[in-house]
N, C-alpha and C positions, 0 to 999 in steps of 0.2 A: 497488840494482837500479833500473835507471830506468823510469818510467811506463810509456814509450812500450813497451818491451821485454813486458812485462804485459800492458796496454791488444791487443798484438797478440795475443800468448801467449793470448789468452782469445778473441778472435777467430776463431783456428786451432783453438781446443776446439771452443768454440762450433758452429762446419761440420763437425765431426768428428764431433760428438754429433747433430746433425740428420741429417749425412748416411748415419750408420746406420739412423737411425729413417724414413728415408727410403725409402734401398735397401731395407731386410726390410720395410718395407710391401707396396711394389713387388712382391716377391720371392713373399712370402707368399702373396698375392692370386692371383696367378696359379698358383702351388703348390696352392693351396686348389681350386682353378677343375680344376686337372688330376688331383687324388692325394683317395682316399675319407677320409673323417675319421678311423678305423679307423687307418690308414696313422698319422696324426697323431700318436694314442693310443698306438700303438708307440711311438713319437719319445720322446714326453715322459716315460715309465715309462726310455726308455733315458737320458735327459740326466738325471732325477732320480740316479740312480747317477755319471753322466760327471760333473754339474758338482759334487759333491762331491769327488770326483777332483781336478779341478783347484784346488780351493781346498786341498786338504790337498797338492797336489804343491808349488805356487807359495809354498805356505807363509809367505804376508807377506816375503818377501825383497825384493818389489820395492819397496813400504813403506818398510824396514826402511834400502834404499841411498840412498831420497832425502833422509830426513832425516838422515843421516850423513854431515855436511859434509867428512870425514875420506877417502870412499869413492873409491877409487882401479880402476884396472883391473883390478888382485890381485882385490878384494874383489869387482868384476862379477863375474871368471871365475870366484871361489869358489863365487857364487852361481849361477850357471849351472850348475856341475856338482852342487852338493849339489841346485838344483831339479828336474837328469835324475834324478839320482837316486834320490830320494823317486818320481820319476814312474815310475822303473824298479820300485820295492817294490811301487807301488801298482798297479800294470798286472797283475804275477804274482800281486799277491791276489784282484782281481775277473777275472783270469783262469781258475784255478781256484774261486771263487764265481757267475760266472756261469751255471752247470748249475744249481747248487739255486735261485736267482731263477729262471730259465726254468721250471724245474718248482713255485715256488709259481708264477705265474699262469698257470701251464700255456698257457705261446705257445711253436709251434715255431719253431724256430732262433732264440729272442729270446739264446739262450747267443752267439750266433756274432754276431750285432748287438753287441750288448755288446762281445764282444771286438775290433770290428775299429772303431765307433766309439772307443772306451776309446785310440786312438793317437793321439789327435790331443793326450789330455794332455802327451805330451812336447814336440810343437810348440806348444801354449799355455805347459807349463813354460819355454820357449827364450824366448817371445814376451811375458809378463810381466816377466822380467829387461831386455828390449832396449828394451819401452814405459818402463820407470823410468831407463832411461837419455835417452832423449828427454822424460822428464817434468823430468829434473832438469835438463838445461841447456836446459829450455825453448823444444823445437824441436816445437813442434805440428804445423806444416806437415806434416812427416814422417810423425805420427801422420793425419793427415786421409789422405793420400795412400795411407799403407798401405792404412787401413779401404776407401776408396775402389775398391784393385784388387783387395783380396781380397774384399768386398762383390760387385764386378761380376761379377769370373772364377767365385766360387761360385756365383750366383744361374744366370750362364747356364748352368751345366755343370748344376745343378738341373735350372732348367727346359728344358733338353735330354731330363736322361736321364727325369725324369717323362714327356713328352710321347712316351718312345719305349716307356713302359711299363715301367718300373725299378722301380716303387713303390717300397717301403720305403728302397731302396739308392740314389733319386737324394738322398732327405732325408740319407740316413749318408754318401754322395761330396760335397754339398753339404759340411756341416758340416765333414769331414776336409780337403779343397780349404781352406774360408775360413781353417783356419788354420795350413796349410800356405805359400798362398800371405801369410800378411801375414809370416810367418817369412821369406819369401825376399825382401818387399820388405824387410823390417825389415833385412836382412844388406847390403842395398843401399845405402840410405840413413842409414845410419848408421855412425858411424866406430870404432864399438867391436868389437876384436877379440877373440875367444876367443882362450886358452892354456891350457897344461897346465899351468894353474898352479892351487893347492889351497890356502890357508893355514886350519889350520885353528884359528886365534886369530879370524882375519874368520868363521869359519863359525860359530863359537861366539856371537860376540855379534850377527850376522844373526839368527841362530835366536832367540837369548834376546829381540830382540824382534819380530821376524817371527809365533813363535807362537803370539803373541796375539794379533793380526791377519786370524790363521788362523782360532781359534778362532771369532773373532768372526766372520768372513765363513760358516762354517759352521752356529753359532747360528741367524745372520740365513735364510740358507737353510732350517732346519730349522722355524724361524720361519713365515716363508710357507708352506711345506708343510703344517701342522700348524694354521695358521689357516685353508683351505680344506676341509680335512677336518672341522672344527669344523665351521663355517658347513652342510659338503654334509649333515653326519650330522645337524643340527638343523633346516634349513631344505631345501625342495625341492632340486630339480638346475635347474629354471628361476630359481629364487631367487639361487643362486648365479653364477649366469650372469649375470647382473644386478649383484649385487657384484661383479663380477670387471668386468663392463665400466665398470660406473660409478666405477672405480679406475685402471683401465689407463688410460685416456684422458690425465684427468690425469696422473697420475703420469709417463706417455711427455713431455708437454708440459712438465712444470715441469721433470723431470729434465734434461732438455736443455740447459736454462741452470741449475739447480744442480749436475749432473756437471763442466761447464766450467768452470763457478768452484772446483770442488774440487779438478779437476786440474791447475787452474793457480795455485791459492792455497796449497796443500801445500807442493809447493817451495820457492816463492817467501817462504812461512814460515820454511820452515828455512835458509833461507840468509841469515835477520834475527835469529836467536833467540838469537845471544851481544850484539847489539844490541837491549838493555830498551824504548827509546825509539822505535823505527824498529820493532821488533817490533808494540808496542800500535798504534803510527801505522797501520802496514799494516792493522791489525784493523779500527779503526777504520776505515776508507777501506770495506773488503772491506765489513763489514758494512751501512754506510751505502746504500754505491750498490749491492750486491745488494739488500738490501730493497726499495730504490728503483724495482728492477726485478723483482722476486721477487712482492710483497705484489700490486700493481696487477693482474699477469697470475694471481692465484690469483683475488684478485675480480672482474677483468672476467670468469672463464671460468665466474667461480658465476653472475653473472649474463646473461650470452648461453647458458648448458648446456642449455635447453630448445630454441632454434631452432639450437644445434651438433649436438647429439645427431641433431634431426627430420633434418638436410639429409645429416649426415655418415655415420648409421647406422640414417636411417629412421624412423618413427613408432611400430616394432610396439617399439622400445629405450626409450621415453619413459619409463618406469619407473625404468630407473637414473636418470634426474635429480636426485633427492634425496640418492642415493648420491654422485654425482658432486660437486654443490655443498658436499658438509659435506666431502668429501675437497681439495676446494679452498680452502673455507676455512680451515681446518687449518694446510695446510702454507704460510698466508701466515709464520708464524713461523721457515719453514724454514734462512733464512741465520743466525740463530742457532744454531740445532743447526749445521748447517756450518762456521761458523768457529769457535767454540769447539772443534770436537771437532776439526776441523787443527789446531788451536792445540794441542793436548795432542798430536797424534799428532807435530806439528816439533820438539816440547821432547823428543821420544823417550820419553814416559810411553803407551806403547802397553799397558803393564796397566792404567793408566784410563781407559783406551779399551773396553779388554775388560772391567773391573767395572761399566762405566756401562750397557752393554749386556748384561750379563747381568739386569742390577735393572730395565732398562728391558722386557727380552724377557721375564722372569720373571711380572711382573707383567700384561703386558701379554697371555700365555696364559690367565695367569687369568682375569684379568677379562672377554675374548673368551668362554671357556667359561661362566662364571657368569650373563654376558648372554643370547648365545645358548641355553644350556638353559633359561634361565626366560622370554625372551621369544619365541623362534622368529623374529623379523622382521626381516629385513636393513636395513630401516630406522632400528631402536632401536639396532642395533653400530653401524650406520657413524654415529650420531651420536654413540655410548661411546667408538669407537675416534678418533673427530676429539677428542672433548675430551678424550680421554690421552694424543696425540699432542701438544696443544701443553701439558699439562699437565709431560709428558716433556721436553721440548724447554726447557723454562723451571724446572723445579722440580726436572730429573735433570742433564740433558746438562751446563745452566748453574753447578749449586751448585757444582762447584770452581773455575769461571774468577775467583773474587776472588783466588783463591790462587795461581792457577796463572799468569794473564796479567795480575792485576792492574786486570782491569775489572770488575767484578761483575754479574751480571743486570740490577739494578736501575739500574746505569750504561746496560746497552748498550737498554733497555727505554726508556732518558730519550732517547738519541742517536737511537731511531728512532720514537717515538712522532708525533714530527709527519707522519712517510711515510704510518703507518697511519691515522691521522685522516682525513690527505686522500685515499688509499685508501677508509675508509669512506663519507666525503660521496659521492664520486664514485657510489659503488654504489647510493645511495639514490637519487640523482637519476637514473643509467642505470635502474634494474629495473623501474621504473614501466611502461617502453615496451613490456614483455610483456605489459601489461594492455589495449594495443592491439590491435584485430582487421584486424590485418595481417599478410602472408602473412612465413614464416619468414625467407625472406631479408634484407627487407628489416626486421624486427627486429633482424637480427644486427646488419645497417651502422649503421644508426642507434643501436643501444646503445654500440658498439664506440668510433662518432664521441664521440658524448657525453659516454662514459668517458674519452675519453681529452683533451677538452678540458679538461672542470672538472678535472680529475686534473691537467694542466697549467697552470694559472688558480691552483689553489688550491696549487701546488708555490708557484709565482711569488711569494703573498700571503703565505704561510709563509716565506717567502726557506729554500726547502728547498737546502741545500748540495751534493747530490747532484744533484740535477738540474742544476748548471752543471759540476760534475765529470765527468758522463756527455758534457754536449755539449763540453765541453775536449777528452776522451779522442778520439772519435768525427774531431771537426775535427783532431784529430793523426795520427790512423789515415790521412788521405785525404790531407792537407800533405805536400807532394813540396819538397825542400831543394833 
């Protein structure tokens, strides 16, 4: 697979993953500006039901097709139909369960929300089969372009039908539109046909390892849910609020660029994974220059979080800051978990996928709970929860890669240890500038500059290999033949 193919491929993610976090910013804001919070609260009690829906409809099939170098049009359209399918069982069951939900939280018509959001699972079941086909041969563009017009046509038809008084139902025509409309670009732009075609040999080993993929996306779900609950029932409702914001932020921003790397290194895995040598090569690469780019944007954001926070959400938020910074710090380790864990999901071991996060989520309730009931203080988890996070990431995620890809922790902790170092300095020498009695702004520039000089000084000093791979890649992206 050639660089440049890649190098683009990651490019097309990359504006993919921004420009969602874009558009629903956009979207939201203005949403928020016209529709009671009340309205909101509905929303989110209905998506807690929808998006498990979708995870059990889609059932890792689309997983399941990429790293199956064998997967032919048979095996789409297999997939395709067994994913209507499950969509169709699952539709009839919160069909008839949606009365008894409405009557525990006793909301009227929340039965009839339910049922007519609850349809858009089969156009997401349609629209995770046809994203894995554009993930596997590597057509981003396509994927940008969908998000793009289903992002727009949704938002406006929202903010229409809010603006004329729609309440609840421009939220539920929004969501049904966006994934309607990416179903119909998706049938546009891509060259993959439905048939009546079923094999049920392809459907069998989709599933066998699809639903572990399931599982786990479900976990993970169940996961967040059950750690806000934790937090609300130990700590204030303003407390958590504050968690919640001093997590989102980050997390929006690093996921951006670690989602793009994920959906363009998965593939691009398993299309190297009967080549030993070309496999670890690409790991190596993936792991070096994400870090390279991963590590630097967690610590510049720990150290400008106080004049980001004051300018982007106001002074009365300064409180998450501590939240914020140790959730940044944290996830510098994060293209570790990342490529290892595509690394087992290419090799098609998606049940180590699924026991790694069961040991990982297992543990990590606990110890949420044990904290928060004995300390109350949102500030004490998000520093428990930062250091099990890379605890997890290096002591869970990591322990089978000696075995599984042949580079072990302590190998890929050697190959990137020089990035974090100069990561480190860099931070000591930016954070100072917060001790200056200067107005926010001009905190930001100045830390931002700073960081990002010595961070490139001391790349240079280090002869970091990653920083000439990145401007290689970069100067190839722009070079016209």
């Amino acid at each position: 697979m050639e660089q440049n193919q890649v190098s683009k491929s990651f490019l097309w993610s990359f504006l993919e993953q921004a420009s969602v976090i874009v558009i629903q910013f956009v979207v939201q804001i203005v949403l928020a500006r016209l529709l009671a919070p009340e309205i909101f609260g509905v929303l989110a009690i209905i998506l807690v039901v929808v998006n498990i829906l979708n995870v059990l409809a889609q059932s890792g099939l689309g997983s399941a097709l990429i790293q199956d170098n064998d997967a032919d049009d048979q095996a789409f359209s297999t997939a395709i139909w067994l994913s209507l399918g499950f969509a169709a069982v699952l539709y009839l069951l919160v069909f008839f369960l949606s009365g008894p939900i409405a009557l525990f939280y006793g909301m009227v018509d929340l039965d009839l929300y339910i049922r007519v959001l609850s349809l858009c699972i089969f156009f997401n079941a349609l629209n995770s089969i046809q994203r894995s086909y554009l993930q596997k041969t590597m057509n981003f563009r396509s994927l940008f372009l969908m998000n793009l017009f289903a992002l727009t046509a949704s938002g406006i038809v929202g903010i229409v039908m809010a603006y004329s008084g729609a309440g609840i139902w421009a939220l539920i025509a929004q969501t049904i539109i966006q994934s309607a409309v990416a179903c119909l670009v998706m049938a546009i732009l891509t060259p993959l046909k439905v048939s009546l075609v079923f094999s049920k040999s392809k459907a069998k080993s989709l599933f066998s390892y699809g639903w572990k993929m399931c599982m786990t996306g479900v976990l993970a779900t169940a996961y967040n849910s059950v750690s806000e609950l934790i937090i609300g029932k130990t700590c204030t409702s303003g407390d958590l609020g504050l968690y919640s914001q001093g997590r989102k932020w980050p997390i929006a921003a690093i996921g951006a660029i670690t989602n793009a790397v994920a959906n363009v290194l998965f593939p691009a895995l398993a299309k190297l994974k009967e080549d030993r040598a070309a496999f670890q090569n690409a790991i190596i690469r993936a792991l070096q220059s994400g870090t390279y780019i991963i590590a630097p944007l967690c610590f510049l954001l720990a150290v400008v979080a106080e004049p980001l926070i004051a300018i982007l959400l106001t002074e009365k938020w300064i409180a998450c800051v501590p939240v914020f910074q140790v959730t940044c710090v944290s996830y510098c380790v994060l293209m570790l978990q990342l490529v290892n864990l595509r690394a087992y999901m290419a090799l098609g071991d998606s049940g180590l996928y699924m026991k790694l996060h069961i040991i990982k989520l297992s543990i990590g309730v606990f110890l949420l709970a044990a904290v928060a009931l004995t300390f109350h203080d949102i500030y004490v988890i998000a520093f428990v929860n930062g250091a099990y996070t890379v605890f997890s990431i290096i002591c869970i995620d990591a322990k089978p890669a000696k075995r599984k890809i042949g580079i072990g922790i302590l190998e890929q902790l050697r190959l990137t240890l020089p990035i974090f170092l100069a990561a480190g300095i860099s931070t000591l020498v930016a954070y100072p500038v917060e001790l200056l009695l200067l107005s926010y702004g001009l905190k930001l520039v100045l830390q931002i500059v700073l960081f990002v000089i010595v961070y490139v000084a001391i790349s240079k000093a280090l002869k970091i290999t990653a920083l000439s791979d990145i401007v290689r890649i970069v100067r190839g992206l722009f070079h016209r033949k």
